[in-house]
Every structure is written in structure tokens, then in C-alpha cells.
C-alpha positions as CSV (number, residue, x, y, z in Angstrom):
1,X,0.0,0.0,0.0
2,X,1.4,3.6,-1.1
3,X,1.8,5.9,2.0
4,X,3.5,9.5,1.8
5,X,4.2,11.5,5.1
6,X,4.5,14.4,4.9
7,X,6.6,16.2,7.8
8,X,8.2,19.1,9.1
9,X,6.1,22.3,8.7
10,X,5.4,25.0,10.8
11,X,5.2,28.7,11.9
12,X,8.0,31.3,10.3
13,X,8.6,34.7,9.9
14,X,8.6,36.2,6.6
15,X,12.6,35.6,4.9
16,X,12.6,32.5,6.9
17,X,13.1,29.2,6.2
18,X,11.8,25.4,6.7
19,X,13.1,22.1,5.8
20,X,9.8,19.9,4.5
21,X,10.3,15.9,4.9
22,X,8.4,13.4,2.7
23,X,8.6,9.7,3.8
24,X,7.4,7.2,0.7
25,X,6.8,3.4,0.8
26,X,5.0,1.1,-0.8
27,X,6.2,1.6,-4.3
28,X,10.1,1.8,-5.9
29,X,10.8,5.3,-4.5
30,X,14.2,5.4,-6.6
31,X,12.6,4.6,-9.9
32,X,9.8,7.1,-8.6
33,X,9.1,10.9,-10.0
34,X,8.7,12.9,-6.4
35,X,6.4,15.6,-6.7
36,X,5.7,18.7,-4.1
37,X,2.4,20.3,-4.5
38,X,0.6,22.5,-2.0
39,X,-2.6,24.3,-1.1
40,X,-3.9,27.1,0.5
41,X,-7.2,27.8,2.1
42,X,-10.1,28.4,-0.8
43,X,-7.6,27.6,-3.5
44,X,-7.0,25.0,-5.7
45,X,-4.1,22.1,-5.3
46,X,-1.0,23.6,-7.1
47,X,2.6,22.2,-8.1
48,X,5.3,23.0,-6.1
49,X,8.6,21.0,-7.5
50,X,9.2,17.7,-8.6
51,X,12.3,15.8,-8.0
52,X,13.3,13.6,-10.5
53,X,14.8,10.1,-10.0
54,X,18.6,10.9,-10.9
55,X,18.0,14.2,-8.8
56,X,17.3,16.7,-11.3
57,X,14.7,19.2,-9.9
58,X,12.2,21.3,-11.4
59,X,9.8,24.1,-10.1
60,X,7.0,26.8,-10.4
61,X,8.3,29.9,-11.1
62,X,7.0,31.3,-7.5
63,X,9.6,29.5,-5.8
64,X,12.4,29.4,-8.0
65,X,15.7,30.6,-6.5
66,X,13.9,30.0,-3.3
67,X,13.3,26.3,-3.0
68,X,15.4,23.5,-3.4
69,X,14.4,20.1,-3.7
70,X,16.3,16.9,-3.2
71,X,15.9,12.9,-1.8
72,X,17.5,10.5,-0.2
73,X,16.7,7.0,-2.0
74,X,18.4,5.2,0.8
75,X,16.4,6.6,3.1
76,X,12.9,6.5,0.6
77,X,12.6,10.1,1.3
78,X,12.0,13.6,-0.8
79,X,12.9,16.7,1.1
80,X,12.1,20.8,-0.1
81,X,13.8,23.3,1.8
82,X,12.4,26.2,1.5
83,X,14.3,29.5,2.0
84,X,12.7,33.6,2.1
85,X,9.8,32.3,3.1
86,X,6.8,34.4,1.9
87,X,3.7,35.3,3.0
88,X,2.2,33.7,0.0
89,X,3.9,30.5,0.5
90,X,1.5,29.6,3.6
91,X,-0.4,26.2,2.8
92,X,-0.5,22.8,3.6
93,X,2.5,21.0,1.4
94,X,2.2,17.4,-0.3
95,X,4.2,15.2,-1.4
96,X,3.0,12.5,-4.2
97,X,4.9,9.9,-6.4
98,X,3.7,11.6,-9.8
99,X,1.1,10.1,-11.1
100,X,-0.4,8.3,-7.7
101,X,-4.2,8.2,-6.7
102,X,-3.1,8.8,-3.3
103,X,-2.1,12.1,-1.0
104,X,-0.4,12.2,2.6
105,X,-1.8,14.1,5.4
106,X,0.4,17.2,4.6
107,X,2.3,19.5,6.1
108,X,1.5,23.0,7.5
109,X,3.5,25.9,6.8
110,X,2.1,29.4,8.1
111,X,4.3,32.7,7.1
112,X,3.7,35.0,9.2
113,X,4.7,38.1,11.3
């Protein structure tokens, strides 16, 4: 059975930063596409970054230069550390293998002053 767990957000001040954790099983996480999506209150699901199996990274253009993402296929985990934390970056985060029917709890990441 596919499980994603999504860890590590929290409350930061604007130009801060947090390190989100996603644990995956259940599926070949190194042959797997990790994706980081997120969503805020009263809007829609959007893509974060995805994380490639040989690491290679992609990203919305909100969060380039900003975020980084990266794994550990040893450890069957995705990370996104997220730095100059905005405002508008407040949501609950996901991680998903791309392409699965099923979501993790998330994780909750509040900018704020």
C-alpha cells in the first residue's frame, strides 16, 4: 500500500526558512518521479517542484531561486527546503509519487509576522 508522510512544517517569519520531509513506501521510491504540491485555504491544489529520479529538480516559477528540492533513495525520502519564506507561500504542502491516486496528510506551513 502507497503511503506518503509528509513532515516538518510549521510557523516562520517572513525571509525564513523550513526544511519539508516526505517519507514514501509502498512503491520503488528510486525509480519514482517525487512531486511537491501544495494548497492554501479556498484555493485550488497547485505544483510545487518535482524531483526527479537521478535528482534533477524542477519548479513553479514562485519558488524558484527560493526552494530546493532533493531525496534520499536510501532513506525512501524527498525533502524541499524552503528559504525567504513568503507570505504567499503559507499552505498545507504534499508530497506524491507523480502520477499516484493517493495524497499524505500534509504538512503545514504558516508565514507569518
Amino acid at each position: 500500500q502507497v503511503h506518503f508522510v509528509e513532515s516538518g512544517g510549521g510557523l516562520v517569519q517572513p525571509g525564513g526558512s523550513l526544511r519539508l520531509s516526505c517519507a514514501g513506501s509502498g512503491f520503488s521510491f528510486s525509480d519514482a518521479i517525487m512531486t511537491w504540491y501544495r494548497q492554501a485555504p479556498g484555493k485550488a491544489r497547485e505544483w510545487v517542484a518535482t524531483v526527479a529520479p537521478g535528482g534533477a529538480t524542477f519548479y513553479v516559477d514562485a519558488v524558484k531561486g527560493r526552494f530546493t528540492g532533493s531525496r534520499d533513495n536510501v532513506k525512501n525520502t524527498t525533502y524541499l527546503q524552503m528559504n525567504s519564506l513568503k507570505p504567499e507561500d503559507s499552505a498545507m504542502y504534499y508530497c506524491q509519487e507523480f502520477g499516484s491516486a493517493t495524497w499524505g496528510q500534509g504538512t503545514q506551513v504558516t508565514v507569518s509576522s
